[in-house]
C-alpha positions as CSV (number, residue, x, y, z in Angstrom):
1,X,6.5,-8.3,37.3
2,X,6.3,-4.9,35.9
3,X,4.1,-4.0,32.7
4,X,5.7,-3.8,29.6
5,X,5.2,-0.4,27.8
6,X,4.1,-0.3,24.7
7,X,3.5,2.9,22.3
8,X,0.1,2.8,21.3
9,X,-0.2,1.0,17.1
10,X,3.3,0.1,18.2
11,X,4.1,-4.2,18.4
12,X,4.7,-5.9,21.4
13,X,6.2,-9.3,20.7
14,X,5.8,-12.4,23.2
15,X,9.0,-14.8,22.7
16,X,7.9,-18.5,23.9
17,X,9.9,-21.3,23.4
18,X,8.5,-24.8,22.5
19,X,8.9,-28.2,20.4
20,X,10.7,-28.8,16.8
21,X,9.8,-32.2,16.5
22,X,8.0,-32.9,12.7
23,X,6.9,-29.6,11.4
24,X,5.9,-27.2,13.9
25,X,4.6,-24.8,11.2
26,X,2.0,-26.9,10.4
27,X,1.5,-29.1,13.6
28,X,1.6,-26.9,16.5
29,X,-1.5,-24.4,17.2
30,X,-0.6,-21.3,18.7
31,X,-1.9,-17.8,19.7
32,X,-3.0,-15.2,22.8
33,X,-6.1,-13.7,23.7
34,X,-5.2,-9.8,24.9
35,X,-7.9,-8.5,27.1
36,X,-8.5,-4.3,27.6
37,X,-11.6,-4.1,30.0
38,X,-14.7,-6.4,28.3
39,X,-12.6,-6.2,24.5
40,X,-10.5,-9.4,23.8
41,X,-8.6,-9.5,20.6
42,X,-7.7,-13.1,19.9
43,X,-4.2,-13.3,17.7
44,X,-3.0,-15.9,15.6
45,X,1.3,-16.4,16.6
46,X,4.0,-18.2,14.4
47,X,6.5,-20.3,14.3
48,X,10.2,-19.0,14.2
49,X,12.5,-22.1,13.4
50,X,14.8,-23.6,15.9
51,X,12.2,-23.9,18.8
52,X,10.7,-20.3,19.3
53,X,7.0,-19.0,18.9
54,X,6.1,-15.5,18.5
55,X,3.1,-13.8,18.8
56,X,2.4,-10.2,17.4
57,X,0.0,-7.4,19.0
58,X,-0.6,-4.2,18.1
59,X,-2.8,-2.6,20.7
60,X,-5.3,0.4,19.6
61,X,-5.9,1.4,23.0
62,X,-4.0,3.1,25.9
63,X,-4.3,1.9,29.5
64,X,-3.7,-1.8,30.8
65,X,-4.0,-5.2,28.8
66,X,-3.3,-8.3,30.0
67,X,-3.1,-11.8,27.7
68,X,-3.3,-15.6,27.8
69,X,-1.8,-17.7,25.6
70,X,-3.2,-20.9,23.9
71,X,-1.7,-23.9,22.2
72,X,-2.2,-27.8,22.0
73,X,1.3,-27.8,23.0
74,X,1.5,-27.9,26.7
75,X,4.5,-25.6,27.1
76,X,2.9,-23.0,24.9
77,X,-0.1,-23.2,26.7
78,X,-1.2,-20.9,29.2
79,X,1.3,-18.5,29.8
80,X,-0.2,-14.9,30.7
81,X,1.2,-11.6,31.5
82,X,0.1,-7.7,31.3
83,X,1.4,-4.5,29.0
84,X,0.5,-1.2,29.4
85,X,-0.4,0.4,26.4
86,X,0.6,4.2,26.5
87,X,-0.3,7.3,24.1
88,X,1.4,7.4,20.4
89,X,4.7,9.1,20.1
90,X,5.1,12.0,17.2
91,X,4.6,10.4,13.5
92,X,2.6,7.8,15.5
93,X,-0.9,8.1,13.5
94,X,-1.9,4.5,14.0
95,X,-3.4,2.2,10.6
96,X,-4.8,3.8,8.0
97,X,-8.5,3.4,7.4
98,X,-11.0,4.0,4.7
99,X,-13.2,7.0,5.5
100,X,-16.1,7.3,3.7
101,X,-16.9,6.7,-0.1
102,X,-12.9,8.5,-1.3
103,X,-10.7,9.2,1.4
104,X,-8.4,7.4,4.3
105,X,-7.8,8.4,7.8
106,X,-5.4,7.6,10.1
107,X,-6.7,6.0,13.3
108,X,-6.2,8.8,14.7
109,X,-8.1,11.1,12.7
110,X,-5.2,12.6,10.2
111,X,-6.1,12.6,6.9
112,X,-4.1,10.4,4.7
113,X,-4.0,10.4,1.1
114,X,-1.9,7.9,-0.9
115,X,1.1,9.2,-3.2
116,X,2.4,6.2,-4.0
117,X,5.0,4.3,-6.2
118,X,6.4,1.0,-6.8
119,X,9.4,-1.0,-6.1
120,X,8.2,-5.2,-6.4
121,X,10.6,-6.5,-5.8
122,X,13.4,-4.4,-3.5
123,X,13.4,-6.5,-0.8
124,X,15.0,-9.9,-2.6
125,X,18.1,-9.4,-3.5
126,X,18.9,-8.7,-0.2
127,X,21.4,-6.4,-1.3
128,X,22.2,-4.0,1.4
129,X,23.4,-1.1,0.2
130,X,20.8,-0.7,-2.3
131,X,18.1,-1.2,0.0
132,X,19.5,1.5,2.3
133,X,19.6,3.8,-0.5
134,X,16.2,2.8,-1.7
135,X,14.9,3.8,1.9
136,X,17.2,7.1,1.5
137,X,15.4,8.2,-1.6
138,X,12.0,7.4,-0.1
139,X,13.0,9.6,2.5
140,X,13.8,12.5,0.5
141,X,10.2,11.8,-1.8
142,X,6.8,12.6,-1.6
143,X,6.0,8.9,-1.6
144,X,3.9,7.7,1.2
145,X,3.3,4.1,0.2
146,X,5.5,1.2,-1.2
147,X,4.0,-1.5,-3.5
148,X,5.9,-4.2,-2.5
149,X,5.9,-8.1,-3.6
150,X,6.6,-11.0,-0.9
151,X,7.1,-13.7,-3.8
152,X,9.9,-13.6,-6.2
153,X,9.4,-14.0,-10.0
154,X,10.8,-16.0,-12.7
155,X,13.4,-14.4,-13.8
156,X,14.8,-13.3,-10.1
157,X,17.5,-15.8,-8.1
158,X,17.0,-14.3,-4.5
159,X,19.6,-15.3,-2.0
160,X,16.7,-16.2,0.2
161,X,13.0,-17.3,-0.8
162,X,10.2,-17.7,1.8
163,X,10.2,-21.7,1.4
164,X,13.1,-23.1,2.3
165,X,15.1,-25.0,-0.9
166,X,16.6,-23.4,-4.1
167,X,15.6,-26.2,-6.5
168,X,12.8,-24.2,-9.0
169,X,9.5,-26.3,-9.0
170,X,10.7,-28.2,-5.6
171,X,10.2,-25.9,-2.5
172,X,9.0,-27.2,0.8
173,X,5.9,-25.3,0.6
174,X,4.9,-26.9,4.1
175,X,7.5,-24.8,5.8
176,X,9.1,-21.1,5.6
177,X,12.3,-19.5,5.9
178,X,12.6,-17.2,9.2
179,X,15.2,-15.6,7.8
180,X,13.7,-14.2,4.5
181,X,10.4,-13.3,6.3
182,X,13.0,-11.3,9.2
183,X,14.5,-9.5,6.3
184,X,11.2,-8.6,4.8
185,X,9.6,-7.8,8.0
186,X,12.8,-5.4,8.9
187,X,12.0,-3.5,5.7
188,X,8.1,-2.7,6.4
189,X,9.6,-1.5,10.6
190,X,11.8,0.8,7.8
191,X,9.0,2.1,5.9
192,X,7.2,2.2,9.2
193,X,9.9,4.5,10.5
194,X,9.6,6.4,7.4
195,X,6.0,7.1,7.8
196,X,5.7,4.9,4.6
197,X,2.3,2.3,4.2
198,X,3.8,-1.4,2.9
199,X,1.4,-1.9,0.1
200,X,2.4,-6.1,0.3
201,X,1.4,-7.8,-2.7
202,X,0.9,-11.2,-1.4
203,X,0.5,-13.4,-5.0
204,X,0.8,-12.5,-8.5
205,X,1.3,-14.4,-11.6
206,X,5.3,-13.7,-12.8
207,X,6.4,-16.9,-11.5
208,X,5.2,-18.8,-14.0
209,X,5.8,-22.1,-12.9
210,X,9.4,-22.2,-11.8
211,X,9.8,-21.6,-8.6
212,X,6.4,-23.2,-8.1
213,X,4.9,-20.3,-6.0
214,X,2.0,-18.9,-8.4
215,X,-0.1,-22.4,-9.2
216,X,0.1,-23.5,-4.9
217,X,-3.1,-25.6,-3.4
218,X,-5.2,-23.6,-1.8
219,X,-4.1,-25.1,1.0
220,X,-0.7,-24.2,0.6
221,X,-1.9,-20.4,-0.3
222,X,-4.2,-20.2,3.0
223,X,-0.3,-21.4,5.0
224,X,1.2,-18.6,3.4
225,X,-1.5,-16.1,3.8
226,X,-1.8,-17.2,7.3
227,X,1.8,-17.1,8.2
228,X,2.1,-13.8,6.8
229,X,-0.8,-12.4,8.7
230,X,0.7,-13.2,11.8
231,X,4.5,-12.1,10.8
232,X,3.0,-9.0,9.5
233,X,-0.5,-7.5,10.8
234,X,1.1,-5.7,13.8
235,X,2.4,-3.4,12.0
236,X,0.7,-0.6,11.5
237,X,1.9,1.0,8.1
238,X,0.6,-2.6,6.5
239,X,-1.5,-3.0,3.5
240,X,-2.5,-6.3,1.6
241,X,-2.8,-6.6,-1.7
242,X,-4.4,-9.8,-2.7
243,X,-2.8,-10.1,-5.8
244,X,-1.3,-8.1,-8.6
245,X,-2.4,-8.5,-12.2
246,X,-4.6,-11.6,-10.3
247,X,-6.3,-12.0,-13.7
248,X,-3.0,-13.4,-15.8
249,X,-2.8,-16.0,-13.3
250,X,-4.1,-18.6,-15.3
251,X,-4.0,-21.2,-12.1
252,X,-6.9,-19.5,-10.0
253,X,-10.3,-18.2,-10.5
254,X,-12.3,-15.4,-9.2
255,X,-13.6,-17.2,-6.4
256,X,-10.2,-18.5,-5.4
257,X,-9.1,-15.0,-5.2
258,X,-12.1,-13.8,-3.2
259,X,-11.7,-16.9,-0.8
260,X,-8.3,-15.7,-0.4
261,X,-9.2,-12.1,0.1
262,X,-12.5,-13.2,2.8
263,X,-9.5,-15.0,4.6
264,X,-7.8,-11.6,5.2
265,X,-10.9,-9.9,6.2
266,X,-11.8,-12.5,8.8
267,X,-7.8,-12.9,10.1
268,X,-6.5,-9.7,10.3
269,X,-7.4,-8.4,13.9
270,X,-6.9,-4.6,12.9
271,X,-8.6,-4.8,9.3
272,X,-5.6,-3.1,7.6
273,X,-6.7,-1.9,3.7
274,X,-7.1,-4.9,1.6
275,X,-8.3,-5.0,-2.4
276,X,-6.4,-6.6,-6.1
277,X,-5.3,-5.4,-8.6
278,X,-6.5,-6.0,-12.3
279,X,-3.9,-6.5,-14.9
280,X,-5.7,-6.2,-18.2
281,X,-7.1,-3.1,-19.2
282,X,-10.5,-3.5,-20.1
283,X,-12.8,-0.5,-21.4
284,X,-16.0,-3.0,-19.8
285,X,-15.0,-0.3,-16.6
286,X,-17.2,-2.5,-14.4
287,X,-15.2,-5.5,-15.2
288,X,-12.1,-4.7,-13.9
289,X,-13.0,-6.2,-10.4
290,X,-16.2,-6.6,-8.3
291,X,-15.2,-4.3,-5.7
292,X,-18.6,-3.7,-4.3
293,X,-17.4,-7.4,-2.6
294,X,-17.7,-6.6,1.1
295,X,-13.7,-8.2,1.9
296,X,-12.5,-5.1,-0.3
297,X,-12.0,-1.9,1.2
298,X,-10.4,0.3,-1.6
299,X,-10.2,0.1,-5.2
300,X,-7.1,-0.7,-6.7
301,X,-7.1,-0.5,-10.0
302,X,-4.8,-0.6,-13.5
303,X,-5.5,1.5,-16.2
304,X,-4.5,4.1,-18.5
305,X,-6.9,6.9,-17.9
306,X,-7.6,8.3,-14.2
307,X,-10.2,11.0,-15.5
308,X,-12.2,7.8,-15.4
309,X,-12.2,7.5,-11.9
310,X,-15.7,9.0,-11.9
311,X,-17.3,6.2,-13.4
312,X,-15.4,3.7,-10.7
313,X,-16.8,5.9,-7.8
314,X,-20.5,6.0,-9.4
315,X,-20.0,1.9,-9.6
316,X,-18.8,1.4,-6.1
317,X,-18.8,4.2,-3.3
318,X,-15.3,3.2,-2.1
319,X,-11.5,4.7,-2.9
320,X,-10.7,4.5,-6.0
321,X,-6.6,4.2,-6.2
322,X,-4.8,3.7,-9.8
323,X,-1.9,2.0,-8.3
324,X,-0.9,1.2,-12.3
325,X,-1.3,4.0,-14.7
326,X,1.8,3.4,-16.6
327,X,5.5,4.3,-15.7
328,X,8.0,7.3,-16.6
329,X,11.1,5.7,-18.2
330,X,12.5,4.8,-21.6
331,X,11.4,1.2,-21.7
332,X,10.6,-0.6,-25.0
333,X,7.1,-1.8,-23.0
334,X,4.0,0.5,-23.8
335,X,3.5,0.3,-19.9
336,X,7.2,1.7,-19.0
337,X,7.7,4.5,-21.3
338,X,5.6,7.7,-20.3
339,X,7.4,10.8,-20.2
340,X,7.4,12.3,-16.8
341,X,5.1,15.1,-18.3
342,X,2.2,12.3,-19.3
343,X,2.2,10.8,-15.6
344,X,2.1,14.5,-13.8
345,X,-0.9,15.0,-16.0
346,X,-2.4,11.9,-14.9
347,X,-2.1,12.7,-11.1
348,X,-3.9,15.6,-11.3
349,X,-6.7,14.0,-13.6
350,X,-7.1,11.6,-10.7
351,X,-6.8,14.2,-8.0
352,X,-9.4,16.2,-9.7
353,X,-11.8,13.6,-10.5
354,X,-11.8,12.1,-6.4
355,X,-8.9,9.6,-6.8
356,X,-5.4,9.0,-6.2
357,X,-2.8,7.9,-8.7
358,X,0.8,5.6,-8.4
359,X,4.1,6.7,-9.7
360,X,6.8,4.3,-11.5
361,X,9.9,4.9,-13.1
362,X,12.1,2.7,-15.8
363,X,15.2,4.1,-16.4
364,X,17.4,1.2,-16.3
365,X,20.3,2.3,-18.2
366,X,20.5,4.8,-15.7
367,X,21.7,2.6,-12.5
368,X,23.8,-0.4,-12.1
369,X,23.1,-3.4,-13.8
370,X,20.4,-1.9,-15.6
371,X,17.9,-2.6,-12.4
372,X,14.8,-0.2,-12.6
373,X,13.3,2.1,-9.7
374,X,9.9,-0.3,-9.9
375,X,11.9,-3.4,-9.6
376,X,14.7,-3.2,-7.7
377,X,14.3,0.6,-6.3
378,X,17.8,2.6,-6.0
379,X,17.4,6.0,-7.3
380,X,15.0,8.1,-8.9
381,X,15.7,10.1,-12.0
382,X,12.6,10.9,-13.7
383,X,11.2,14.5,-13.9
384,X,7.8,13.3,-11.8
385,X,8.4,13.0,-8.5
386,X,9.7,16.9,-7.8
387,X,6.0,17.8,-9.8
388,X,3.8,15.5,-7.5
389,X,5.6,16.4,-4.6
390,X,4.3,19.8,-5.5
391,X,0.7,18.1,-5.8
392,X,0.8,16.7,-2.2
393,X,2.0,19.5,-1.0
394,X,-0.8,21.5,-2.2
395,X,-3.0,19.0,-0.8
396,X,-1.5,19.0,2.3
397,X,-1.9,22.9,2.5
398,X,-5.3,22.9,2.1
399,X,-6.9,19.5,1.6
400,X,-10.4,21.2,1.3
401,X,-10.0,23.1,-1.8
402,X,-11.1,22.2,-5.2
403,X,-9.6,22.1,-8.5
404,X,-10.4,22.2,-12.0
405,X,-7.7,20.4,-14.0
406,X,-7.2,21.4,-17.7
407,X,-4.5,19.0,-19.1
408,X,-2.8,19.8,-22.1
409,X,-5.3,22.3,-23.7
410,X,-4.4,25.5,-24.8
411,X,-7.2,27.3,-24.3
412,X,-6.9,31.5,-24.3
413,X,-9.1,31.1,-21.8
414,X,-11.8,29.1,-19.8
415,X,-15.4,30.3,-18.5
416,X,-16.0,28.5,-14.7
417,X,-19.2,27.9,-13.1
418,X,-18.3,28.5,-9.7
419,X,-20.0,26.0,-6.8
420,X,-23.1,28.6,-5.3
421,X,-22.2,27.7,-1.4
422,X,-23.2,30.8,-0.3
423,X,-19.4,32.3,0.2
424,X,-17.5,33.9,-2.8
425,X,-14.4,31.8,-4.0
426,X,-10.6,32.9,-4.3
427,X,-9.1,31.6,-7.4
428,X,-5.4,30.5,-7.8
429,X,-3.9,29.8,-11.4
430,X,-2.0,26.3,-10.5
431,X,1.1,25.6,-13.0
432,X,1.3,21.6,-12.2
433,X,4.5,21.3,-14.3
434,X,6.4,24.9,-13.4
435,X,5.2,24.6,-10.0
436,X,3.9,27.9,-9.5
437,X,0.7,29.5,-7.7
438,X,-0.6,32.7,-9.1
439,X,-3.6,34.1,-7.0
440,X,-6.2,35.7,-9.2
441,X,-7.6,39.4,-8.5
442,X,-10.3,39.7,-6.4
443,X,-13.1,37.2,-5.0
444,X,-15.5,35.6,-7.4
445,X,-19.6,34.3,-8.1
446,X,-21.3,32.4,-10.2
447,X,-19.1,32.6,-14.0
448,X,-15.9,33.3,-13.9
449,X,-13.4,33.9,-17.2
450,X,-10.5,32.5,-16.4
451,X,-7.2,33.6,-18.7
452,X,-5.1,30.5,-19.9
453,X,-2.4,32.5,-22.5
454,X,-3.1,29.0,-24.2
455,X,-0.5,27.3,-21.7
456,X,-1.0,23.4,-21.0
457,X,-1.1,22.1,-17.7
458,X,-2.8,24.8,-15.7
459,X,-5.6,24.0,-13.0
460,X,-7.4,26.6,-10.9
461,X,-8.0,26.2,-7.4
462,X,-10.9,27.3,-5.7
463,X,-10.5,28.6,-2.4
464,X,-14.0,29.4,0.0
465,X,-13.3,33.1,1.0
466,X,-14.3,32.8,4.8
């Protein structure tokens, strides 16, 4: 039998059939152990309703790897075969990993840096055509990653949930629904193909009781965590958020929350970014989460003011990401009514300070049925995104440069103490908001003047003359 081929961080998916007696989610064991030289990789499969297993692997690795299967059911049981595992095609960067104290990498060495927005729940309504155009604006966006929920919330009625039943409060937790989790996993291959990371928020605490999804055992949270690990983990654009706003979910405790998040850590076979996400805002900055927790990996935080992102780094050495800051739109909510302005200014105070900062947008009575861009996606129509595509695109010119933000002062000028690295500096006057670059005269040491004509949202970039 020939080698399957397989694109390197791409899936290959084993298709085994086997029994649907009592509840095979629950009952039936199953998994495959791939093998490259001395490395095995064990992987945790799934069951798919009406008799088939699938396992999921992403191999890191080119050249030959062969599997085995294992089950307690005999016809599961067993089964091996090889794939070849052949170099990434273009846009093929692999996961994205933390590298060092503030920054990601691809696995394959690209820098990454996250712009991203929000869009919980864009996924459930299952409602084709504004899916599509969803993935149509992402496409057109700066936006790199998706915060995405897989649970509905209280006041959604999805055509599909991921138990089956449609009685609120009465779900058969013990099982899932192939064809919500197909749907769902069919949008992250989207994002994939997008070059977009699936942030996927697997709990938060909007339910509130009716559909019976936010106050689960923990046994039933550890069957959904697990089925979703092995649905899900192959694909490389993936990233799991624990919970969002885990602390107004009355019905679990710190510990239940790290329990869940040392789950993920110890299942995932490719370690894809994990951390949670605080809902209150508390000015006790260290209180916001223990992210010095070693099942963390980033720092995903909610609050109002990114030039705090110092004081985050100095508490924890790890990313710090302000997936929350507030959204542009014209809600009646403090959180949903920044001008577009307010949230350009906070990108760039994160930016400048180490971090990285989320984008949102509430203009409901802009689309049909009043949806909003960070619920059901759509369009966009806030003034932000142009202005931090800008951003990344600066960033992506030349991510070693340095910037001095200024915000909204309207200063005549500034005086700069310019880093002594030896090399004299070339200075740019950024306009974040008119998007324009204005290269100062000249190359520059030590104290620099630096003219402002009392305009607000200027920053200067500092350039290394080589």
């Amino acid at each position: 039998m020939t080698a399957r081929r397989v694109e390197r961080w791409d899936v290959y998916e084993l298709r085994l059939t086997g029994p649907q007696a009592g509840n095979p989610y629950q009952d039936v064991t199953f998994g495959a152990d791939f093998r490259h030289r001395h490395r095995v990789v064990p992987v945790e499969g799934f069951y798919d309703g009406q008799g088939v297993y699938r396992v999921r692997f992403m191999p890191d690795r080119t050249g030959p790897w062969t599997y085995t299967t294992r089950s307690d059911a005999a016809e599961l049981d067993g089964h091996s075969g090889e794939l070849t595992c052949v170099a990434a095609g273009p846009g093929n960067h692999g996961p994205v990993r933390v590298s060092g104290p503030r920054r990601f990498r691809y696995a394959d060495g690209t820098p990454y840096e996250p712009f991203g927005t929000t869009c919980y729940h864009w996924t459930h309504d299952e409602d084709e055509e504004l899916e599509e155009l969803t993935l149509s604006t992402l496409a057109a966006s700066p936006f790199n990653k998706v915060r995405m929920c897989l649970l509905p919330t209280r006041a959604m009625n999805p055509p599909r949930l991921p138990f089956p039943g449609r009685t609120p409060g009465a779900l058969d937790t013990a099982r899932f629904d192939p064809a919500f989790f197909a749907h769902f996993e069919r949008r992250v291959r989207d994002l994939r193909d997008l070059g977009i990371e699936a942030d996927i928020i697997l709990f938060h605490p909007y339910d509130q009781g009716h559909w019976g999804v936010d106050n689960m055992t923990r046994e039933e949270d550890f069957s959904l965590v697990r089925h979703a690990l092995a649905r899900l983990a192959a694909y490389r654009n993936v990233w799991w958020s624990i919970a969002n706003e885990y602390d107004f979910n009355t019905a679990k405790t710190t510990e239940d929350w790290d329990r869940i998040g040392q789950y993920v850590q110890r299942h995932d076979p490719y370690q894809h970014p994990r951390s949670i996400h605080n809902g209150t805002r508390m000015y006790e900055y260290e209180r916001i989460y223990d992210f010095t927790k070693p099942w963390t990996t980033h720092q995903s935080i909610q609050h109002w003011d990114a030039a705090q992102t110092p004081r985050w780094l100095a508490g924890c050495p790890k990313p710090v990401v302000l997936d929350e800051i507030g959204y542009e739109g014209k809600l009646g909510r403090r959180w949903g009514n920044l001008t577009g302005r307010a949230l350009v200014r906070q990108f760039w105070h994160g930016m400048s300070a180490g971090g990285y900062v989320g984008h949102g947008e509430c203009y409901p009575e802009q689309d049909p049925d009043h949806a909003a861009w960070i619920s059901r996606g759509g369009r966009l129509h806030g003034d932000s995104p142009p202005r931090i595509a800008f951003l990344r695109r600066l960033r992506e010119e030349g991510p070693e440069d340095t910037y001095v933000y200024f915000g909204d002062r309207r200063h005549a000028h500034r005086d700069i103490d310019l880093p002594d690295t030896g090399a004299p500096w070339r200075l740019d006057l950024v306009d974040t908001w008119e998007m324009t670059v204005t290269p100062l005269p000249g190359v520059h040491r030590g104290r620099v003047r630096v003219p402002l004509d009392r305009r607000p949202d200027l920053a200067l970039r500092l350039r290394r003359e080589i």
